[in-house]
KETI-997234 format. One line per 5 residues: number of its first residue (from 1); their letters; for each residue x, y, z of N, C-alpha, C. Coordinates in pm, 1 decimal, decimal comma. Layout:
BEGIN
NUM) A) X/Y/Z/X/Y/Z/X/Y/Z | ...
This chain:
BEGIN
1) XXXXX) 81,5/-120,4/0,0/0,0/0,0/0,0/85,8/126,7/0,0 | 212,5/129,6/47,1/323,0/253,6/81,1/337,7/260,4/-35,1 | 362,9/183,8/-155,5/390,9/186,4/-307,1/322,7/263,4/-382,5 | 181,3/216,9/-315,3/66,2/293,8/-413,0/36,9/437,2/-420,4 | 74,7/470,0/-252,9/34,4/544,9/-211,7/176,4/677,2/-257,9
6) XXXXX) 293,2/614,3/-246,0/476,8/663,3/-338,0/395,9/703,2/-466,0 | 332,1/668,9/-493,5/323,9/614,8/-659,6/198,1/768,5/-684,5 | 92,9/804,4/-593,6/34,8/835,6/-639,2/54,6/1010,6/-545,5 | 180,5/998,4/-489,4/247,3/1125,5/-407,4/334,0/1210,4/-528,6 | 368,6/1082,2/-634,9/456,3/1144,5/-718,8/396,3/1214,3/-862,9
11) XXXXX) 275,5/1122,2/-861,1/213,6/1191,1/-970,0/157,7/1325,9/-926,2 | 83,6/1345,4/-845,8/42,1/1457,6/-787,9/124,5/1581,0/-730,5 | 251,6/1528,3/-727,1/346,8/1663,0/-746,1/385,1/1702,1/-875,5 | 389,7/1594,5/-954,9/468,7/1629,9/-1164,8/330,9/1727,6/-1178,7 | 223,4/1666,8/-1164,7/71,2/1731,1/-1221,4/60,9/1892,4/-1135,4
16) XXXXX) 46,2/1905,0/-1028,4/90,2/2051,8/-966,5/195,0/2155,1/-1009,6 | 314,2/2089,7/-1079,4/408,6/2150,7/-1097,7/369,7/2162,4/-1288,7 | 373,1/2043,1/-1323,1/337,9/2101,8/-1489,0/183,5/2139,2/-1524,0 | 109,3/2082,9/-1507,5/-26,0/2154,1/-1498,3/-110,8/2227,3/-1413,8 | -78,2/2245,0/-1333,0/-149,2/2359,4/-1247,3/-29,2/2527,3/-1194,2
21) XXXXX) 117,1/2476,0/-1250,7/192,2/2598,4/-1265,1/249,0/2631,7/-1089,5 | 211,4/2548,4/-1016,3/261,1/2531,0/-884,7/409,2/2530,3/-895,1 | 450,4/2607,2/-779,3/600,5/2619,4/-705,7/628,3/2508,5/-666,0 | 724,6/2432,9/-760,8/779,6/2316,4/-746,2/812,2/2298,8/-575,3 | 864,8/2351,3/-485,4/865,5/2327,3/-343,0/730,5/2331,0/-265,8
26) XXXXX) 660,1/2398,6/-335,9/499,5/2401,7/-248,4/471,7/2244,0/-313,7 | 482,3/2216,7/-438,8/452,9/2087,1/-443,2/512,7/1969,4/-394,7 | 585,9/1961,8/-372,3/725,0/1861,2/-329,1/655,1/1904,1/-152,8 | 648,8/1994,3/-101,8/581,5/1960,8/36,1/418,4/1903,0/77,4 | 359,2/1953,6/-32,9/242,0/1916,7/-47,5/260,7/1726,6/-97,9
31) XXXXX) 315,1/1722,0/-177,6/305,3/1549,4/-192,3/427,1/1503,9/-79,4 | 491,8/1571,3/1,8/536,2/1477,4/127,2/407,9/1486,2/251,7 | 359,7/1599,3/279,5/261,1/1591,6/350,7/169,7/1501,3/320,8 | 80,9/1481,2/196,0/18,5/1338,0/168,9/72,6/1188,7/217,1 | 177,8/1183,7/148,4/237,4/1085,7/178,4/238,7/1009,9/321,7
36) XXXXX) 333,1/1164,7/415,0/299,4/1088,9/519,0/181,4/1058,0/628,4 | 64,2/1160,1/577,7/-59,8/1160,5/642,7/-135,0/981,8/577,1 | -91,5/951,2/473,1/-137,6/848,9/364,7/-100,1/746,9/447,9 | 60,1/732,3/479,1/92,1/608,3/530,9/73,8/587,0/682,0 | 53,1/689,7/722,0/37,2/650,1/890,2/118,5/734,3/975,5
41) XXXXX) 204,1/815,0/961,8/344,0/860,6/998,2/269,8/977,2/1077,5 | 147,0/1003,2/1078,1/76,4/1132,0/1140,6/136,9/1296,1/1129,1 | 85,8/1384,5/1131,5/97,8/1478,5/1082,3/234,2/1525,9/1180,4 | 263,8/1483,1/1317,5/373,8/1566,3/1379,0/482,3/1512,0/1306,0 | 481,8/1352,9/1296,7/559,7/1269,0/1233,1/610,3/1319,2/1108,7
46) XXXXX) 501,1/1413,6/1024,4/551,8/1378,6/897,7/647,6/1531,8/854,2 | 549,7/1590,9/951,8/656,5/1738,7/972,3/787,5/1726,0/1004,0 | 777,8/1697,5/1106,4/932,1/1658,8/1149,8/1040,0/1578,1/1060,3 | 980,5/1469,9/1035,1/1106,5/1406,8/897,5/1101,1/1511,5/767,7 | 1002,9/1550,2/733,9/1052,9/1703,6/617,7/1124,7/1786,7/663,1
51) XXXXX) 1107,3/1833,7/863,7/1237,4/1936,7/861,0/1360,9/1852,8/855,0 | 1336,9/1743,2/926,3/1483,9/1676,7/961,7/1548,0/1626,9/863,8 | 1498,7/1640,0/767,6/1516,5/1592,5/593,0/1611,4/1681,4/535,3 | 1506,5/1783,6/558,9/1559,8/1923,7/486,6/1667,3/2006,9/535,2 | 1667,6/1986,0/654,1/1810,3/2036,4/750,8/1914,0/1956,7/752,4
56) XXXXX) 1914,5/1836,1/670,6/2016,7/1747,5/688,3/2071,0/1748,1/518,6 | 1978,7/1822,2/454,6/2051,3/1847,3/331,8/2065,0/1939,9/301,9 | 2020,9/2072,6/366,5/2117,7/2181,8/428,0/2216,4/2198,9/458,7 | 2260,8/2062,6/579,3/2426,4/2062,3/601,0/2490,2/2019,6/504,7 | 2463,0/1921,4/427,0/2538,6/1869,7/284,2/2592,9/2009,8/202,3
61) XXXXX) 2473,2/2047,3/145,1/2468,9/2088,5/18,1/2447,8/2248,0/69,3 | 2413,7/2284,7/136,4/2353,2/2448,1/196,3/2462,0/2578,8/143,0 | 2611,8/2547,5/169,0/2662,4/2671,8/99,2/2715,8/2634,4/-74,5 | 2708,8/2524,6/-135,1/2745,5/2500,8/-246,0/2590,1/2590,1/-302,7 | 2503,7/2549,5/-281,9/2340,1/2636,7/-319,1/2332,0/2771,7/-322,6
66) XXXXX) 2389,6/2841,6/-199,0/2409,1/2970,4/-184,2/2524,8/3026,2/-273,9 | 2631,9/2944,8/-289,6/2728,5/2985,1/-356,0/2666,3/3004,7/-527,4 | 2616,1/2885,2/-560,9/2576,5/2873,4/-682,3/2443,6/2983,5/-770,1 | 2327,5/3005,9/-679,8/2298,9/3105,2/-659,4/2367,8/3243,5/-692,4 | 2453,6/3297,0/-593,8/2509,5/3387,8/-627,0/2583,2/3391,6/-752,3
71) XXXXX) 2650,3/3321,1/-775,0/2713,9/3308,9/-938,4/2661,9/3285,5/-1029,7 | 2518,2/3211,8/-1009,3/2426,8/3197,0/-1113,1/2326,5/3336,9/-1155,2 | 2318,3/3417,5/-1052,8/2277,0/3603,7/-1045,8/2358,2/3652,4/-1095,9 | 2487,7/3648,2/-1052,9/2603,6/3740,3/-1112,6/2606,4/3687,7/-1296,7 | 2608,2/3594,5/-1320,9/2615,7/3536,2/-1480,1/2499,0/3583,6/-1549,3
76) XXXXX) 2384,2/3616,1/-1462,8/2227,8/3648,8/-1536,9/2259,9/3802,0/-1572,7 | 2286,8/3847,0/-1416,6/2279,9/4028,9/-1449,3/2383,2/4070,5/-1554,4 | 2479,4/4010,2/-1584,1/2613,0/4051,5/-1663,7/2594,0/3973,3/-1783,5 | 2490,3/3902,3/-1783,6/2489,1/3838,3/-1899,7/2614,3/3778,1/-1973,0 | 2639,1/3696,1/-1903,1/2778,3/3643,4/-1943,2/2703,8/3427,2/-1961,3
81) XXXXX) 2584,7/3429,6/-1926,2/2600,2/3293,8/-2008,8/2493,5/3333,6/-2176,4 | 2440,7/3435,4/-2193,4/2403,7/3461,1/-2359,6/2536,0/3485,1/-2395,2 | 2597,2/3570,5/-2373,2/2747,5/3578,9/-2458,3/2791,8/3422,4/-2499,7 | 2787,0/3332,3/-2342,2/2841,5/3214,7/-2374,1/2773,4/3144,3/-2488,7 | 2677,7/3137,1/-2466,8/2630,3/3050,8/-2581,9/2616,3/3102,5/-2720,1
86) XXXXX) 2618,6/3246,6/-2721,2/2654,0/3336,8/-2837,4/2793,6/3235,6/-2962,8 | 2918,2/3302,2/-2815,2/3014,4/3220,5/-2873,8/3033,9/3052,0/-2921,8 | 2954,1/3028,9/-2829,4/2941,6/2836,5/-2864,3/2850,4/2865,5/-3025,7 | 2752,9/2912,1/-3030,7/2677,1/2862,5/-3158,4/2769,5/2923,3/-3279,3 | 2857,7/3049,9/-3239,6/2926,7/3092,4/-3344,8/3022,5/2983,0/-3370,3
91) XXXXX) 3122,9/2906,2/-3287,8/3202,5/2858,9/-3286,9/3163,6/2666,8/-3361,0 | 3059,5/2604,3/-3272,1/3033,3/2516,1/-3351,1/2881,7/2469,9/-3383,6 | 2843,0/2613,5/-3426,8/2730,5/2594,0/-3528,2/2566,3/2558,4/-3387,8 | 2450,7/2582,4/-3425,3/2343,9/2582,6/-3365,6/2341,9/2410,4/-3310,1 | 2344,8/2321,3/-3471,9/2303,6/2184,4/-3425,4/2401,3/2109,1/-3391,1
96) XXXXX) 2506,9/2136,0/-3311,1/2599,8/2108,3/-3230,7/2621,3/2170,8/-3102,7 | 2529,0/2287,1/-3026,8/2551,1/2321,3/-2971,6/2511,6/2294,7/-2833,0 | 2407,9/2162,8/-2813,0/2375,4/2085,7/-2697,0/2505,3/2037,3/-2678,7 | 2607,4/1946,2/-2760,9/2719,4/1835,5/-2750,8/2795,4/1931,4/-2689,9 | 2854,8/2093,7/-2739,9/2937,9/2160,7/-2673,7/2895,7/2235,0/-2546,1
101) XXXXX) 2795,1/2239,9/-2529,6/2774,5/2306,8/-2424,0/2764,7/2132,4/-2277,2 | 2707,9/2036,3/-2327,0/2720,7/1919,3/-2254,6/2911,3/1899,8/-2160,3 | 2954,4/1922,2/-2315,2/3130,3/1911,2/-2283,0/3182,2/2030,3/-2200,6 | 3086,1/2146,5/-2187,1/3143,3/2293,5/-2111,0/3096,2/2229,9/-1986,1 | 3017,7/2253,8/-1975,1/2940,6/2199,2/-1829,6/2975,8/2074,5/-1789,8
106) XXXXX) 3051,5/1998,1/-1849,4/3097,1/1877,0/-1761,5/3301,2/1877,4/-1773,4 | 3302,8/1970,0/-1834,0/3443,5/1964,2/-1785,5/3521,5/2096,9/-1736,5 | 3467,0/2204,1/-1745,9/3475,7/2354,3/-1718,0/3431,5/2404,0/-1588,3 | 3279,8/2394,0/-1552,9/3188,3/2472,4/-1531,5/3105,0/2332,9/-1412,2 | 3114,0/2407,4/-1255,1/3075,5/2292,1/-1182,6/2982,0/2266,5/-1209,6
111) XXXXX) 2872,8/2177,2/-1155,7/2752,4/2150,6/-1246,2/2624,4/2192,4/-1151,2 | 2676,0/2212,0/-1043,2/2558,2/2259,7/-904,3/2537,7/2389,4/-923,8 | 2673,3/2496,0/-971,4/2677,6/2650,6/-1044,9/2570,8/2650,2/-1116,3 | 2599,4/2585,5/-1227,4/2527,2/2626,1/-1343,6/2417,9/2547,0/-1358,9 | 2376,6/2445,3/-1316,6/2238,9/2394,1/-1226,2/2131,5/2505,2/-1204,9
116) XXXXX) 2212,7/2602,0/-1072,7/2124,1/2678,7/-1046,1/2103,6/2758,0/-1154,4 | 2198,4/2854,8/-1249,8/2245,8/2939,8/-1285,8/2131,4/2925,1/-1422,9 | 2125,9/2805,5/-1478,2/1992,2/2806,5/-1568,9/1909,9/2782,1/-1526,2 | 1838,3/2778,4/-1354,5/1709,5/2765,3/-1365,1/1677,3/2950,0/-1360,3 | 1815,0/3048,5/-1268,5/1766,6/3156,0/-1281,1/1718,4/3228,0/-1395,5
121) X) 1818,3/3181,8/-1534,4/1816,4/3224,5/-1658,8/1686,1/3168,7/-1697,9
Protein backbone atom coordinates (compact mmCIF):
# COMPACT_ATOMS: atom_id res chain seq x y z
CA UNK A 1 0.00 0.00 0.00
CA UNK A 2 3.23 2.54 0.81
CA UNK A 3 3.91 1.86 -3.07
CA UNK A 4 0.66 2.94 -4.13
CA UNK A 5 0.34 5.45 -2.12
CA UNK A 6 4.77 6.63 -3.38
CA UNK A 7 3.24 6.15 -6.60
CA UNK A 8 0.35 8.36 -6.39
CA UNK A 9 2.47 11.25 -4.07
CA UNK A 10 4.56 11.44 -7.19
CA UNK A 11 2.14 11.91 -9.70
CA UNK A 12 0.42 14.58 -7.88
CA UNK A 13 3.47 16.63 -7.46
CA UNK A 14 4.69 16.30 -11.65
CA UNK A 15 0.71 17.31 -12.21
CA UNK A 16 0.90 20.52 -9.66
CA UNK A 17 4.09 21.51 -10.98
CA UNK A 18 3.38 21.02 -14.89
CA UNK A 19 -0.26 21.54 -14.98
CA UNK A 20 -1.49 23.59 -12.47
CA UNK A 21 1.92 25.98 -12.65
CA UNK A 22 2.61 25.31 -8.85
CA UNK A 23 6.00 26.19 -7.06
CA UNK A 24 7.80 23.16 -7.46
CA UNK A 25 8.66 23.27 -3.43
CA UNK A 26 5.00 24.02 -2.48
CA UNK A 27 4.53 20.87 -4.43
CA UNK A 28 7.25 18.61 -3.29
CA UNK A 29 5.82 19.61 0.36
CA UNK A 30 2.42 19.17 -0.48
CA UNK A 31 3.05 15.49 -1.92
CA UNK A 32 5.36 14.77 1.27
CA UNK A 33 2.61 15.92 3.51
CA UNK A 34 0.19 13.38 1.69
CA UNK A 35 2.37 10.86 1.78
CA UNK A 36 2.99 10.89 5.19
CA UNK A 37 -0.60 11.61 6.43
CA UNK A 38 -1.38 8.49 3.65
CA UNK A 39 0.92 6.08 5.31
CA UNK A 40 0.37 6.50 8.90
CA UNK A 41 3.44 8.61 9.98
CA UNK A 42 0.76 11.32 11.41
CA UNK A 43 0.98 14.78 10.82
CA UNK A 44 3.74 15.66 13.79
CA UNK A 45 5.60 12.69 12.33
CA UNK A 46 5.52 13.79 8.98
CA UNK A 47 6.56 17.39 9.72
CA UNK A 48 9.32 16.59 11.50
CA UNK A 49 11.06 14.07 8.97
CA UNK A 50 10.53 17.04 6.18
CA UNK A 51 12.37 19.37 8.61
CA UNK A 52 14.84 16.77 9.62
CA UNK A 53 15.16 15.92 5.93
CA UNK A 54 15.60 19.24 4.87
CA UNK A 55 18.10 20.36 7.51
CA UNK A 56 20.17 17.48 6.88
CA UNK A 57 20.51 18.47 3.32
CA UNK A 58 21.18 21.82 4.28
CA UNK A 59 24.26 20.62 6.01
CA UNK A 60 25.39 18.70 2.84
CA UNK A 61 24.69 20.89 0.18
CA UNK A 62 23.53 24.48 1.96
CA UNK A 63 26.62 26.72 0.99
CA UNK A 64 27.45 25.01 -2.46
CA UNK A 65 23.40 26.37 -3.19
CA UNK A 66 24.09 29.70 -1.84
CA UNK A 67 27.28 29.85 -3.56
CA UNK A 68 25.76 28.73 -6.82
CA UNK A 69 22.99 31.05 -6.59
CA UNK A 70 25.10 33.88 -6.27
CA UNK A 71 27.14 33.09 -9.38
CA UNK A 72 24.27 31.97 -11.13
CA UNK A 73 22.77 36.04 -10.46
CA UNK A 74 26.04 37.40 -11.13
CA UNK A 75 26.16 35.36 -14.80
CA UNK A 76 22.28 36.49 -15.37
CA UNK A 77 22.80 40.29 -14.49
CA UNK A 78 26.13 40.51 -16.64
CA UNK A 79 24.89 38.38 -19.00
CA UNK A 80 27.78 36.43 -19.43
CA UNK A 81 26.00 32.94 -20.09
CA UNK A 82 24.04 34.61 -23.60
CA UNK A 83 27.48 35.79 -24.58
CA UNK A 84 28.41 32.15 -23.74
CA UNK A 85 26.30 30.51 -25.82
CA UNK A 86 26.54 33.37 -28.37
CA UNK A 87 30.14 32.21 -28.74
CA UNK A 88 29.42 28.37 -28.64
CA UNK A 89 26.77 28.63 -31.58
CA UNK A 90 29.27 30.92 -33.45
CA UNK A 91 32.03 28.59 -32.87
CA UNK A 92 30.33 25.16 -33.51
CA UNK A 93 27.30 25.94 -35.28
CA UNK A 94 23.44 25.83 -33.66
CA UNK A 95 23.04 21.84 -34.25
CA UNK A 96 26.00 21.08 -32.31
CA UNK A 97 25.51 23.21 -29.72
CA UNK A 98 23.75 20.86 -26.97
CA UNK A 99 27.19 18.35 -27.51
CA UNK A 100 29.38 21.61 -26.74
CA UNK A 101 27.74 23.07 -24.24
CA UNK A 102 27.21 19.19 -22.55
CA UNK A 103 31.30 19.11 -22.83
CA UNK A 104 31.43 22.93 -21.11
CA UNK A 105 29.41 21.99 -18.30
CA UNK A 106 30.97 18.77 -17.62
CA UNK A 107 34.43 19.64 -17.86
CA UNK A 108 34.76 23.54 -17.18
CA UNK A 109 31.88 24.72 -15.32
CA UNK A 110 30.75 22.92 -11.83
CA UNK A 111 27.52 21.51 -12.46
CA UNK A 112 25.58 22.60 -9.04
CA UNK A 113 26.78 26.51 -10.45
CA UNK A 114 25.27 26.26 -13.44
CA UNK A 115 22.39 23.94 -12.26
CA UNK A 116 21.24 26.79 -10.46
CA UNK A 117 22.46 29.40 -12.86
CA UNK A 118 19.92 28.07 -15.69
CA UNK A 119 17.10 27.65 -13.65
CA UNK A 120 17.67 31.56 -12.81
CA UNK A 121 18.16 32.24 -16.59
Amino acid sequence: MVAAHTLIAIVVVVLLIIRFKVDPVISLVLGSLYLGLATGVGLGGTIEAITVGFGEIMIEVGLLIGFGVLIGALMQSTGAFTRLVRILVHKVGAHRLPYSMALLLSMIMPSIYVDVQVVLA
